[in-house]
BASE-681220 format. One record per residue (C-alpha): x, y, z. Coordinates in steps of 0.02 Angstrom, whole numbers, plus 50000, padded with zeros to 5 digits. Layout:
XYZ
...
This chain:
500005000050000
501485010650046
503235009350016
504355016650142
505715031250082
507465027150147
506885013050250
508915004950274
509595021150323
508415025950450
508675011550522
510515014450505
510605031650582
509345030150711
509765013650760
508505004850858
509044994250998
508014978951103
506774987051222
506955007851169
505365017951123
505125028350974
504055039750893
503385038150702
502775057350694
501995051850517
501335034250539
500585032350386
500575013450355
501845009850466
503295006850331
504695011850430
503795007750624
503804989150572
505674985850557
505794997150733
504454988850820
505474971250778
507274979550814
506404985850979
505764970251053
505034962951157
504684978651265
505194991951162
503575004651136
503025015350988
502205029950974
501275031350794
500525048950763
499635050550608
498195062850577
497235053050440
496085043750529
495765032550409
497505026150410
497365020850608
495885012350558
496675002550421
498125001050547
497424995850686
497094976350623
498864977050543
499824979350694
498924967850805
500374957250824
501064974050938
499664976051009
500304980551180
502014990351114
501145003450983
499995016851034
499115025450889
498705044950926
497675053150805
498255073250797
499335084550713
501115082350757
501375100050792
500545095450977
501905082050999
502385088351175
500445086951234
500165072251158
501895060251256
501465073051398
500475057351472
501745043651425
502615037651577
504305031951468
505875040651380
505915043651211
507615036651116
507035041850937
505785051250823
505545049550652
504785063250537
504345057650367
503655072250287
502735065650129
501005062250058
500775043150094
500425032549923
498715026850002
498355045550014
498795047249831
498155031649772
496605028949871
495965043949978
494635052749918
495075069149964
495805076749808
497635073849836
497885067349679
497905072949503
497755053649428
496015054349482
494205065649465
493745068849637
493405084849733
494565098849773
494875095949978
496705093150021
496525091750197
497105079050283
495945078550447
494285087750396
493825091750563
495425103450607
495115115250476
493745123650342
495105129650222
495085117150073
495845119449894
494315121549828
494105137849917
495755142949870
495485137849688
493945150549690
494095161249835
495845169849825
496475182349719
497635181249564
499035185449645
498915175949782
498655159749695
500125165449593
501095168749763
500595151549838
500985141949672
502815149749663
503215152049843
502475133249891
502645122349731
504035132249657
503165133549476
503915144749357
502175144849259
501395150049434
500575167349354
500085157449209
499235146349283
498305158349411
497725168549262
496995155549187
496125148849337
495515167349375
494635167649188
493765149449190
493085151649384
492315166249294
491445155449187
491075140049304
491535135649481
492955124049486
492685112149596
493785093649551
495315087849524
494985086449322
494405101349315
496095108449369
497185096549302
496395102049129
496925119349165
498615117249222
499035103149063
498475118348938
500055128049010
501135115349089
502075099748994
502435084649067
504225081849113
505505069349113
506375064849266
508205063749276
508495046849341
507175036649272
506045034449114
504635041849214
503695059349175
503005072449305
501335075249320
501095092949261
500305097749378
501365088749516
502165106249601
500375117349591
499575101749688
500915100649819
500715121049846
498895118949876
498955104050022
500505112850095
499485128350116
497695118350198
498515109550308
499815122350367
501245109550334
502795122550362
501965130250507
501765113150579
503545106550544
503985122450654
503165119350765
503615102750794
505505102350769
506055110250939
504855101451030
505615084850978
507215090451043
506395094551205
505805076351227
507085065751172
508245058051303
510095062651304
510775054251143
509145049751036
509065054150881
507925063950776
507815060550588
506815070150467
506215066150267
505615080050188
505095080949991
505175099349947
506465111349965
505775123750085
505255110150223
507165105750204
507735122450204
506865124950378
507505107150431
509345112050392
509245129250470
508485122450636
509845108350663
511235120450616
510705134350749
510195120050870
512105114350855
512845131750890
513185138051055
512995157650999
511795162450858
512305181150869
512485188950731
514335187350651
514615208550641
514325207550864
515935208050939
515305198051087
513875184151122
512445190951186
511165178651163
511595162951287
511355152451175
511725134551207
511935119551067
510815106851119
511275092250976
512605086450862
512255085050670
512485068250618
512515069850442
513305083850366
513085079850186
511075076950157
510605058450119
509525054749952
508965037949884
509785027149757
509705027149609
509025008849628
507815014949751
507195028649641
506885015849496
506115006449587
505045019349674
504945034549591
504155046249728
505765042349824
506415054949688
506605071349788
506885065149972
508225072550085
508445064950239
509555071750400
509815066050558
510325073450739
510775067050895
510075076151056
511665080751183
């Protein structure tokens, strides 16, 4: 249903021993919580945080084998510190795999993908927010569809595209998936990929923009990164996937200031600040797939993964 991203080196880096507890911040289908669970046993415990509901559902028979080790938590993972506020055992790891899940893609019915004629939602949970992409779609001006499509999903056609959603809405509501996907394909060509024979979706980056914005995914990833810091014990590692380059961008920034002891600005002739590193980086070149993993998985394509380690 899913395949997991990286799935050897995140078990290389954060290195699950017999009977430590870990947190999958993005359960999804439990790719990369199985080989934990099993590296973790027999009384090793894992939190899986996933805010799909549908996913625990579909999980919940899967992982009865660990039935008393797992405990599923349905919320955003930007209230991790409330939600292991409860949990009367230290935390060695946390994992934070940052992209759309291929049952979300392939199956959901909320819009997320462009394969498919369904309507324009995007959200993951529907009871955490009203925004959906429909409402961005129809609601929101030119230029700031233009703004989200550029600053979010990085598309050089971004004011194209906006303009031409701005006319048709004029003439009809647009409320699907085909309906946008026939709007984009008019200005954007498919495109080959550099490692394999595969094409992108044209309207792979204007998609990604739109679910990034309704469901606050940057906001949340800020949220969440020092507070996984805060939790994990002395020497547990925190390892993050992310699949576009601004959620990395914030990712790299965090672990570098995180692993200074004064974040001053270099022109102050003295520290001011107090600052005080609280983790090592553990990788200082960013880890991608293979080329053998992207062939065989072609979503794999853009992952970056890095990795700290808490002092």
């Amino acid at each position: 249903m899913h395949t997991p991203v990286l799935l050897n080196e995140i078990i290389e880096y954060l290195n699950p021993q017999a009977n430590q507890n870990f947190i999958d911040c993005t359960f999804g289908f439990g790719g990369h919580s199985i080989p934990i669970l099993k590296k973790t046993s027999p009384n090793g415990k894992l939190v899986g945080i996933e805010w799909d509901i549908d996913a625990i559902n579909i999980n919940k028979e899967k992982f009865k084998e660990f039935d008393q080790r797992i405990i599923f938590v349905n919320k955003n993972f930007a209230n991790l510190k409330q939600i292991v506020s409860d949990l009367n055992f230290p935390i060695h790891g946390i994992l934070l795999d940052l992209g759309i899940s291929s049952y979300q893609l392939d199956q959901s019915t909320s819009g997320f993908s462009f394969q498919r004629d369904e309507l324009l939602d995007m959200r993951f949970n529907k009871l955490d927010t009203d925004l959906t992409a429909e409402k961005i779609i129809n609601k929101y001006s030119e230029k700031e569809l233009s703004d989200i499509f550029w600053k979010f999903g990085e598309e050089k056609y971004s004011r194209q595209v906006a303009r031409m959603i701005v006319q048709e809405r004029k003439k009809q509501k647009i409320t699907t998936t085909k309906q946008l996907v026939d709007l984009i394909s008019q200005i954007i060509k498919p495109k080959k990929t550099k490692f394999t024979k595969h094409f992108i979706h044209p309207a792979t980056k204007i998609f990604q923009a739109l679910r990034i914005v309704v469901n606050k995914e940057l906001e949340n990833l800020r949220l969440v990164l020092p507070q996984a810091i805060e939790i994990l014990e002395p020497r547990g590692r925190l390892c993050v996937i992310s699949f576009h380059s601004l959620e990395d961008k914030i990712v790299k920034q965090f672990f570098k200031q995180e692993s200074k002891n004064c974040i001053c600005p270099s022109e102050f002739p003295q520290c001011i600040c107090n600052h005080k590193m609280s983790l090592k980086i553990i990788n200082k070149k960013v880890i991608m797939p293979t080329f053998e993993e992207i062939k065989n998985n072609p979503r794999s394509r853009s992952a970056k993964m890095r990795i700290v380690e808490k002092l």
